[in-house]
C-alpha positions in Angstrom: -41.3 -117.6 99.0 -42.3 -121.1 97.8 -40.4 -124.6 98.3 -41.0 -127.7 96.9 -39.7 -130.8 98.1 -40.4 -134.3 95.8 -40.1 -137.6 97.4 -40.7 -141.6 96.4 -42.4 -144.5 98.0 -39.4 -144.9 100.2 -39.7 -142.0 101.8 -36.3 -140.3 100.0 -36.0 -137.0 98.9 -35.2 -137.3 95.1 -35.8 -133.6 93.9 -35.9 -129.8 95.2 -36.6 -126.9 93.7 -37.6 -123.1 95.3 -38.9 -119.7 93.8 -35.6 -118.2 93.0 -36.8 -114.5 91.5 -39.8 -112.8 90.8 -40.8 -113.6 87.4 -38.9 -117.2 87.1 -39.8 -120.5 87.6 -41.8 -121.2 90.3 -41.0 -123.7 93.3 -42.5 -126.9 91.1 -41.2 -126.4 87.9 -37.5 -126.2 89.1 -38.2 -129.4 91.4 -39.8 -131.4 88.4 -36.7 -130.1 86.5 -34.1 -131.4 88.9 -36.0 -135.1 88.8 -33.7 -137.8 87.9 -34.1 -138.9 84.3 -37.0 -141.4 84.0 -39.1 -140.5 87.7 -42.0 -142.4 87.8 -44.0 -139.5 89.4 -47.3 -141.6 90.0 -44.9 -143.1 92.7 -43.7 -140.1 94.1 -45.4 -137.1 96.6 -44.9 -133.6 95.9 -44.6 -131.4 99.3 -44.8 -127.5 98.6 -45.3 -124.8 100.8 -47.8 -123.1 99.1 -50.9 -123.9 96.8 -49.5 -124.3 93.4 -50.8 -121.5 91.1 -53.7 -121.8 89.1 -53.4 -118.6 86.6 -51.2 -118.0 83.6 -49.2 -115.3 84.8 -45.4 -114.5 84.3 -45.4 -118.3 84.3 -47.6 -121.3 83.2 -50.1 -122.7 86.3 -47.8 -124.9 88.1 -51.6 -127.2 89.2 -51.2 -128.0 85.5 -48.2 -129.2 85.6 -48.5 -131.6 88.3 -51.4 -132.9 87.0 -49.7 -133.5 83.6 -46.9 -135.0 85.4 -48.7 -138.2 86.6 -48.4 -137.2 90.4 -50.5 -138.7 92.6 -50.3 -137.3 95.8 -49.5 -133.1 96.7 -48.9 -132.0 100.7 -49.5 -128.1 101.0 -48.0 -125.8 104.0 -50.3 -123.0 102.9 -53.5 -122.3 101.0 -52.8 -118.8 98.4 -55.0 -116.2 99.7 -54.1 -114.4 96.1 -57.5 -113.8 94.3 -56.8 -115.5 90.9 -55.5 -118.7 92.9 -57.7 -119.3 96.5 -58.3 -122.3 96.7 -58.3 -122.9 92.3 -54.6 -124.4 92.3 -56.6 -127.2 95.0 -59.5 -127.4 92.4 -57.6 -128.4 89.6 -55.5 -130.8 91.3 -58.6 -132.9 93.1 -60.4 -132.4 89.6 -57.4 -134.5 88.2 -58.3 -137.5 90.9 -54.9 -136.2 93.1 -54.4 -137.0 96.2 -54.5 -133.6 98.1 -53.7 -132.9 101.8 -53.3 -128.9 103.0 -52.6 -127.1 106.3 -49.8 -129.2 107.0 -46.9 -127.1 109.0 -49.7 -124.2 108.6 -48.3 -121.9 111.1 -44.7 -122.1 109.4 -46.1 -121.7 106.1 -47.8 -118.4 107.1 -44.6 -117.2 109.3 -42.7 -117.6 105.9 -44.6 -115.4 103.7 -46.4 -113.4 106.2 -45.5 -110.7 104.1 -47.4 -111.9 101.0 -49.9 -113.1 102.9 -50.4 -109.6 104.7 -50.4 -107.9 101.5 -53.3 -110.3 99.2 -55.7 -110.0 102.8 -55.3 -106.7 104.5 -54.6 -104.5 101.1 -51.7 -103.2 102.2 -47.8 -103.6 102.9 -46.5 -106.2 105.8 -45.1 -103.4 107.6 -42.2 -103.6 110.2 -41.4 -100.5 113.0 -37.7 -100.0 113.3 -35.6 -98.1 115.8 -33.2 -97.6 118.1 -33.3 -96.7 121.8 -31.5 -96.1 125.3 -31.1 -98.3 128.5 -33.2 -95.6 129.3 -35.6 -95.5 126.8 -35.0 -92.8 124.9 -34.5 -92.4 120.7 -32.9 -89.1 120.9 -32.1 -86.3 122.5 -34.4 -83.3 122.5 -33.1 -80.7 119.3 -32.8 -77.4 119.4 -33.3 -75.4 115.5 -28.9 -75.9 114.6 -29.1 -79.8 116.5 -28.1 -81.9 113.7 -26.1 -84.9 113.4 -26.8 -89.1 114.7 -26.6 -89.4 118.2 -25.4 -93.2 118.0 -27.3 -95.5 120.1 -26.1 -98.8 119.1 -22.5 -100.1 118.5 -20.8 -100.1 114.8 -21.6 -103.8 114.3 -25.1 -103.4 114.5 -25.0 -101.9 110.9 -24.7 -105.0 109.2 -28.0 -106.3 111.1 -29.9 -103.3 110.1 -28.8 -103.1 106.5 -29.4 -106.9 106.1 -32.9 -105.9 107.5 -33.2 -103.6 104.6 -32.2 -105.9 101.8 -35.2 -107.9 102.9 -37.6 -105.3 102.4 -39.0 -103.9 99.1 -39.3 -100.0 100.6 -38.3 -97.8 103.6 -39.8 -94.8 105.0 -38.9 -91.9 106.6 -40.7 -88.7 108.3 -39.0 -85.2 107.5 -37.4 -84.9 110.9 -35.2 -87.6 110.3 -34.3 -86.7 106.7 -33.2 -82.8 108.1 -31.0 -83.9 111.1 -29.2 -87.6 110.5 -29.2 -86.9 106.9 -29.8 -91.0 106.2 -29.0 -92.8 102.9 -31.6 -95.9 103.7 -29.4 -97.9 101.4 -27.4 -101.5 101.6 -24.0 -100.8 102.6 -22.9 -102.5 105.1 -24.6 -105.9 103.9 -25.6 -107.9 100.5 -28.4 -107.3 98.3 -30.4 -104.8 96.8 -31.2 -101.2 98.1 -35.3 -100.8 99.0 -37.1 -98.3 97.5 -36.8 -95.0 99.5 -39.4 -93.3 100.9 -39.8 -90.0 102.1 -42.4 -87.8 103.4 -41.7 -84.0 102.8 -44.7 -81.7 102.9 -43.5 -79.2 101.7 -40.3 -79.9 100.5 -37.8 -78.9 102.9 -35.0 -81.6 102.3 -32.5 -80.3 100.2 -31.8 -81.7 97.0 -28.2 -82.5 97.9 -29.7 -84.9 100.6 -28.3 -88.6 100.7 -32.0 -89.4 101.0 -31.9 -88.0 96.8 -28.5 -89.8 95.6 -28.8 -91.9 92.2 -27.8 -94.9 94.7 -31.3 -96.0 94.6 -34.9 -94.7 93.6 -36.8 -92.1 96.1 -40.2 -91.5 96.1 -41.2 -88.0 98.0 -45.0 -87.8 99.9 -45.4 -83.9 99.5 -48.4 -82.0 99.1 -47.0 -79.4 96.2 -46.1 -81.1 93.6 -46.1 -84.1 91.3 -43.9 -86.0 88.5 -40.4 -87.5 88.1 -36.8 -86.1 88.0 -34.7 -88.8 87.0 -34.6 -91.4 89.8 -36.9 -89.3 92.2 -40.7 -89.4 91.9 -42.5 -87.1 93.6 -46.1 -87.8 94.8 -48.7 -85.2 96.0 -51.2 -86.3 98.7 -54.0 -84.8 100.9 -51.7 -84.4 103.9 -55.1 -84.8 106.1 -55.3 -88.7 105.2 -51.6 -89.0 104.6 -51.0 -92.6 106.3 -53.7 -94.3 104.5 -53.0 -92.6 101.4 -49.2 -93.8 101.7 -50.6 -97.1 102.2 -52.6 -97.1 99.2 -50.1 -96.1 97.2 -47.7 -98.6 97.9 -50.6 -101.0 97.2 -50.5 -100.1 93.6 -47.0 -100.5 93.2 -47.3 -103.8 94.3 -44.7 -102.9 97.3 -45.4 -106.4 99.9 -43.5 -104.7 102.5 -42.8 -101.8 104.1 -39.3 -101.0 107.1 -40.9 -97.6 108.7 -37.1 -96.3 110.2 -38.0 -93.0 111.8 -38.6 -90.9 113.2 -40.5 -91.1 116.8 -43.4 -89.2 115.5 -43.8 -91.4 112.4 -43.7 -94.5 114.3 -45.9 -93.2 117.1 -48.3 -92.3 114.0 -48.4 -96.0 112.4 -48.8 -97.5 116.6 -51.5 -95.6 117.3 -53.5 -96.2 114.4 -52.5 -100.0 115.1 -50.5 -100.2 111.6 -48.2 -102.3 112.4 -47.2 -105.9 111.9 -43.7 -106.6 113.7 -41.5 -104.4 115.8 -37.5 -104.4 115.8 -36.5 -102.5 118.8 -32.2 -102.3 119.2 -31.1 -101.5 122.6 -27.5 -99.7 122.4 -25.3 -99.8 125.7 -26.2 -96.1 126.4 -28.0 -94.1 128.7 -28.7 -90.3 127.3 -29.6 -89.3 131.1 -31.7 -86.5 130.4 -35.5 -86.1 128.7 -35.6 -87.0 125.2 -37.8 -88.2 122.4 -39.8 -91.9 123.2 -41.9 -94.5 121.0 -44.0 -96.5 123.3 -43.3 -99.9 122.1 -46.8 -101.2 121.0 -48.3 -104.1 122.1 -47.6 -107.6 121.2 -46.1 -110.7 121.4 -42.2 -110.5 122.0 -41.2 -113.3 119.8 -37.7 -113.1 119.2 -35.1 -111.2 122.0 -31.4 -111.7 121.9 -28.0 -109.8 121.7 -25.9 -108.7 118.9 -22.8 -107.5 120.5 -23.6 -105.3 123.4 -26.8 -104.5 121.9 -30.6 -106.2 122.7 -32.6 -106.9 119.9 -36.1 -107.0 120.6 -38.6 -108.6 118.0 -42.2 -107.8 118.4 -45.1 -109.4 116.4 -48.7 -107.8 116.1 -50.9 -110.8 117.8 
């Protein structure tokens, strides 16, 4: 997620320009674009949020295209901890006798793409814990062998906060408890954009195949430990069950998944805060007490960073610090 803000010796904003999509023009190039015919760049500083790439890729290396643009003078949010940039984009810039100046708005930078950042350093997905829970704490009720069926927590309107959650994340992942008894969709209903890629894990294979979890909505991918290959829009993945979380982890590594909504159930959750896999928490609160024993997640520990209401529910946002 990069911006890129150009501005001239009297301190005006003359050009803008962002990373719209994967694959297009990056931040730069659509900012030098939107210059007003006949910018005298050598005049002009170039503010973007991250280190401009250094690597041809889906797109030429944006360092080169400052420095053939005559600018003088780059300010830079965030340093790219991606291995075939690191510090090169810099390099070539300073090499060209620009002006550079990084780390400015730092903290903001890395709070913007945490997620990319989380991916390139730690190997793995940025991965956020989702659920709801009781006034008194609970998830669910305890279920007996015919107990299917959502017990609602939260209020109707909380779907479109949850679904917009999911349009912001490239995958979604599920344990086998949850798949059996709410029977969830894990798609974008109730908000815009895309549907995450579904994730499912299903030792041995229990879900039924007229699941909503295996609709042609979006593409599922099933952790299992019988089989592999695909059936149309369904992949199915066979792991060592014994090393199953880091194995997951891996795998969504190679697909080049950045992030990762973990929705259920408890003992999934409980599985990824004990092993201290975990990046940000997003507890819901529903205006409900179940007033007998039931499932818990003990919320892990961190710093609460965000906590307000959405209709008569609390949303609780906690970050892994």
């Amino acid at each position: 997620m990069v911006g890129c803000v150009i501005v001239n010796d009297s301190s005006e904003i003359i050009s803008e320009g962002f990373h719209q999509q994967y694959g297009g023009p990056h931040a730069e190039v659509n900012a030098i674009k939107a210059l007003p015919e006949g910018t005298d760049l050598s005049t002009c500083t170039v503010y973007v949020s991250l280190e401009p790439c250094a690597h041809y890729g889906k797109t030429p290396p944006c360092a080169e295209l400052l420095v053939s643009s005559g600018v003088q003078r780059v300010v830079i949010a965030n340093l790219d901890p991606h291995e075939k940039v690191a510090g090169k984009g810099v390099a070539i810039l300073e090499a060209a006798g620009i002006d550079v100046i990084s780390g400015v708005l730092e903290h903001e930078g890395a709070h913007l793409n945490r997620a990319f950042f989380t991916f390139h350093q730690k190997k793995r997905p940025y991965i956020v814990l989702k659920w709801a829970q009781s006034l008194d704490g609970y998830v669910d009720i305890r279920r007996g062998p015919n107990d299917k069926g959502i017990h609602w927590i939260t209020t109707p309107e909380c779907k479109q906060l949850t679904h917009s959650w999911r349009a912001e994340l490239q995958a979604i992942l599920v344990g086998t408890g949850t798949a059996l008894i709410d029977n969830p969709s894990l798609t974008v209903r109730e908000s815009a954009g895309s549907n995450p890629l579904r994730l499912l894990i299903d030792r041995n294979l229990k879900i039924s195949s007229d699941a909503n979890v295996f609709k042609a909505d979006a593409n599922t991918v099933v952790y299992n430990s019988i089989k592999e290959g695909h059936e149309e829009h369904i992949e199915y993945v066979q792991l060592p069950f014994e090393q199953l979380r880091d194995e997951i982890l891996d795998d969504l590594y190679e697909r080049n998944v950045i992030s990762l909504m973990i929705e259920g159930g408890a003992k999934t959750l409980q599985n990824f805060i004990n092993a201290n896999l975990w990046d940000e928490a997003r507890i819901l609160e529903g205006p409900r007490y179940f007033g007998t024993a039931g499932l818990r997640v003990t919320p892990p520990q961190g710093r609460l960073s965000e906590h307000y209401f959405y209709g008569e529910n609390r949303v609780m946002i906690i970050h892994n610090t």
